[in-house]
C-alpha positions as CSV (number, residue, x, y, z in Angstrom):
1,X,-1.3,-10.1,-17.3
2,X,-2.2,-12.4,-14.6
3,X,-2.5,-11.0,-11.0
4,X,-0.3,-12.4,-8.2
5,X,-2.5,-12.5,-4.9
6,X,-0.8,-12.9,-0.9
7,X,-3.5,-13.4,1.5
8,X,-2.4,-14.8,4.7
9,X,-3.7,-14.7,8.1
10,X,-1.5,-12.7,11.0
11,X,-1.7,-11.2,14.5
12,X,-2.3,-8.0,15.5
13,X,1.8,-7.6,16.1
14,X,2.3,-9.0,12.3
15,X,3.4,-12.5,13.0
16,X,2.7,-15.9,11.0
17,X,3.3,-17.9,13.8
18,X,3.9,-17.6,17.2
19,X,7.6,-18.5,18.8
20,X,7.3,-21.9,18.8
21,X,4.9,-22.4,15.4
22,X,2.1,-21.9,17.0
23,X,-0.8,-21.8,14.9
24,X,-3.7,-22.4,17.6
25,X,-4.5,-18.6,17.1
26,X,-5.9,-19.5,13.6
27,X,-9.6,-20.2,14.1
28,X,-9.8,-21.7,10.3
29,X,-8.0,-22.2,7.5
30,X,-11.1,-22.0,5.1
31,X,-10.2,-19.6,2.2
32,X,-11.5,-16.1,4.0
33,X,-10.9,-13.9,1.0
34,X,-13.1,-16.0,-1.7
35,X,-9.7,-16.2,-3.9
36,X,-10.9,-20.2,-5.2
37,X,-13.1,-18.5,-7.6
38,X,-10.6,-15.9,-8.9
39,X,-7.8,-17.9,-9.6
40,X,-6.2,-21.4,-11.2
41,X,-2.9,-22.0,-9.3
42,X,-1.5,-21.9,-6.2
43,X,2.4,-21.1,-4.9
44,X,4.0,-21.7,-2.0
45,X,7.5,-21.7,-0.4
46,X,9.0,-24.6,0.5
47,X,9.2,-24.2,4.1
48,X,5.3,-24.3,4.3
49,X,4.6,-26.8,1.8
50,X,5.2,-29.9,3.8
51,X,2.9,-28.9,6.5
52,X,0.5,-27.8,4.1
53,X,0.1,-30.7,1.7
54,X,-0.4,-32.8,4.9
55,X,-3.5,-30.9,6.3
56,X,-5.0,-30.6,3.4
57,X,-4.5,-34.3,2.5
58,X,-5.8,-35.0,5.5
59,X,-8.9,-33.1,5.2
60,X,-9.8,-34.7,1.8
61,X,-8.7,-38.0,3.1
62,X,-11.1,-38.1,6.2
63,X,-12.8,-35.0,6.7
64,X,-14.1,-36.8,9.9
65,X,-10.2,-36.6,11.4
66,X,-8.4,-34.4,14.0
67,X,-6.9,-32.6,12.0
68,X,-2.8,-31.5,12.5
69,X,-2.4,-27.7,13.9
70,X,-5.9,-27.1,14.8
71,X,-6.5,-30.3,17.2
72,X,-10.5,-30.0,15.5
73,X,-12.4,-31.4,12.8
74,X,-12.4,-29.5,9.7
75,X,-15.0,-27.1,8.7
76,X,-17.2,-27.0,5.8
77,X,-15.3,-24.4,4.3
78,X,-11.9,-26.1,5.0
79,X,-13.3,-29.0,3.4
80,X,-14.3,-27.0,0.6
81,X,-11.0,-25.3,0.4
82,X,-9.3,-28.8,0.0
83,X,-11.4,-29.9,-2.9
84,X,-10.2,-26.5,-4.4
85,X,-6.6,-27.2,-3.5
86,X,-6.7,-31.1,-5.1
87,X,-7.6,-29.4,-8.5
88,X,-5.7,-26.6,-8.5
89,X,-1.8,-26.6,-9.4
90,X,0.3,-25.3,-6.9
91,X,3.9,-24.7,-7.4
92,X,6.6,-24.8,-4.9
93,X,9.5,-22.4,-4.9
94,X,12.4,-24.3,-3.6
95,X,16.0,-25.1,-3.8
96,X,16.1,-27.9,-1.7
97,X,13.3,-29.7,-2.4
98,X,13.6,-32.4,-4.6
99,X,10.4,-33.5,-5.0
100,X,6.6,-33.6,-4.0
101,X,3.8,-36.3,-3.4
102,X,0.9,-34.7,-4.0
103,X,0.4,-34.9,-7.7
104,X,-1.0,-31.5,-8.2
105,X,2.1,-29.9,-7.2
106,X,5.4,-29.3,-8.8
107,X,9.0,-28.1,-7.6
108,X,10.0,-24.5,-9.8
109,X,13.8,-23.7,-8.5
110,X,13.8,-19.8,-9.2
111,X,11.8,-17.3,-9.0
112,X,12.5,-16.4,-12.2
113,X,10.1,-19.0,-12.9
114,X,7.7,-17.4,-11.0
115,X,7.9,-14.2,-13.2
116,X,7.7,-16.4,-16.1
117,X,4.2,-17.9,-14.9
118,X,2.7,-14.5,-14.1
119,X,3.1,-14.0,-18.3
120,X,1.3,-17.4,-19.4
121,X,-2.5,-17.2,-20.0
122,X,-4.8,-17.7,-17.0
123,X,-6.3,-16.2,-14.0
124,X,-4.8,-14.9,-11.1
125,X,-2.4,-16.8,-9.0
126,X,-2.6,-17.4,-5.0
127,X,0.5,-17.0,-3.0
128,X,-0.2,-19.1,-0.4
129,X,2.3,-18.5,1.8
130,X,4.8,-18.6,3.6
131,X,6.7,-15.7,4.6
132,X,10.2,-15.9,2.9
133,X,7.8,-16.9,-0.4
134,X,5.8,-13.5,-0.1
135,X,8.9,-11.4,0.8
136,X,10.4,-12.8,-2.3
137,X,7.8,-12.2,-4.6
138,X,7.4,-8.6,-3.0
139,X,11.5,-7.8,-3.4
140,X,10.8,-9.1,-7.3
141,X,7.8,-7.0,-7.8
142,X,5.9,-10.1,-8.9
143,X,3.4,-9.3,-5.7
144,X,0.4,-7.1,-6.9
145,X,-1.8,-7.7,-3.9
146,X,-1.0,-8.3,-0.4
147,X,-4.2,-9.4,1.5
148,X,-4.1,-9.9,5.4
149,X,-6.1,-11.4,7.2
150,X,-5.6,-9.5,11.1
151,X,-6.2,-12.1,14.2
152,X,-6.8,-10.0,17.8
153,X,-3.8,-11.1,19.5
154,X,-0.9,-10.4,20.2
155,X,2.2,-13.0,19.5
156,X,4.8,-11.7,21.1
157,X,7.2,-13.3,18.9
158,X,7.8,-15.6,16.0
159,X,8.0,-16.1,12.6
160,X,7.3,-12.1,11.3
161,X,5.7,-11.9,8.2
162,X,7.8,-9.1,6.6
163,X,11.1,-10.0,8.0
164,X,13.0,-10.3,4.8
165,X,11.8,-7.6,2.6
166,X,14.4,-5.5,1.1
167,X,14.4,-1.8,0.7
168,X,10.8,0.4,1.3
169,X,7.9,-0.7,-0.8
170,X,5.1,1.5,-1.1
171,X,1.7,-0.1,-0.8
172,X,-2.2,1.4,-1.1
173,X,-5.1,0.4,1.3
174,X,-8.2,-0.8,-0.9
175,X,-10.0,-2.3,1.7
176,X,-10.8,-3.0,5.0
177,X,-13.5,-5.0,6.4
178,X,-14.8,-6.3,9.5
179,X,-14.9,-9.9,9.8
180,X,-16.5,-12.2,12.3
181,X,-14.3,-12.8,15.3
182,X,-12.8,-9.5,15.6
183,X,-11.2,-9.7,13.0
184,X,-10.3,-7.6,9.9
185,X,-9.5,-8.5,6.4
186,X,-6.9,-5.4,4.8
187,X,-6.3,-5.7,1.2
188,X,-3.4,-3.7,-0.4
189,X,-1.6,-3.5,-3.7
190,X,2.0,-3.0,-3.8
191,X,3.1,0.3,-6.0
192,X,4.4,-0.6,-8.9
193,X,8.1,1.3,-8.1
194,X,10.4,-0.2,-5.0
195,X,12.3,2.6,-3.3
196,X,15.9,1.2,-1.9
């Protein structure tokens, strides 16, 4: 069975964002993890989809351009990132949404749906973000690896990545490494059992 994969980028304080979006903490948004080569779709929440499909869009539009969040030019690994992202289907778990631009994407309404992927044939799929997205998956069960990527700083405040996880979920460390930047990468796998 395919493999769902978190890997998202956080403070020290475990924050997304800071209290008012901030994201200027973020010194890339190139794929730190390697996941491009391990897997063949892409999910996100709908609450980070919009601002998502515009930076990358951007990027592959004019890779030259300031680019929205950072206030930079994009990287050679953002840009390779984007080329990843325009080939790779990515579905967007919302009830609101009604539809979406980018014709690599598609709307699923229930997580259900979700579940229902993770059975078809494939590789592993990247859970992109955001925060009620991973939470859900987690509260499901659907989450089998929760990768972190851990920023120096402090926040403060804001949009916490775990806010909305029900009950106690029992995860395992399977590895740490230092990264450039003071930063660490911490992989874990959630425990198959959810304790209420």
């Amino acid at each position: 069975m395919r493999e769902i994969i978190a890997a998202l980028q956080v403070s020290i304080d475990g924050f997304i964002e800071g209290p008012h979006g901030e994201l200027d903490w973020v010194e890339t948004w190139e794929d730190p993890f390697g996941l491009s080569s391990r897997v063949d779709t892409c999910v996100l929440g709908a609450g980070m989809y919009p601002g998502y499909e515009h930076f990358w869009r951007t990027v592959l539009h004019d890779s030259a351009a300031v680019l929205p969040f950072t206030g930079r030019v994009a990287s050679s690994g953002e840009i390779r990132y984007a080329r990843f992202a325009d080939r790779t289907p990515h579905v967007v778990l919302s009830t609101t949404l009604q539809s979406v631009d980018w014709p690599i994407a598609r709307v699923v309404r229930s997580i259900d749906e979700i579940g229902r992927l993770k059975l078809q044939p494939g590789r592993d799929i990247y859970a992109v973000g955001g925060a009620r997205l991973v939470c859900s998956l987690m509260n499901a069960g659907l989450l089998d690896e929760l990768r972190l990527l851990v920023h120096p700083v402090v926040l403060g405040g804001g949009k916490a990545l775990l806010k909305d996880v029900h009950g106690r979920h029992r995860l395992e460390l399977i590895a740490v490494c230092p990264m450039a930047s003071e930063r660490v990468a911490l992989t874990y796998r959630q425990r198959p059992s959810v304790v209420s």
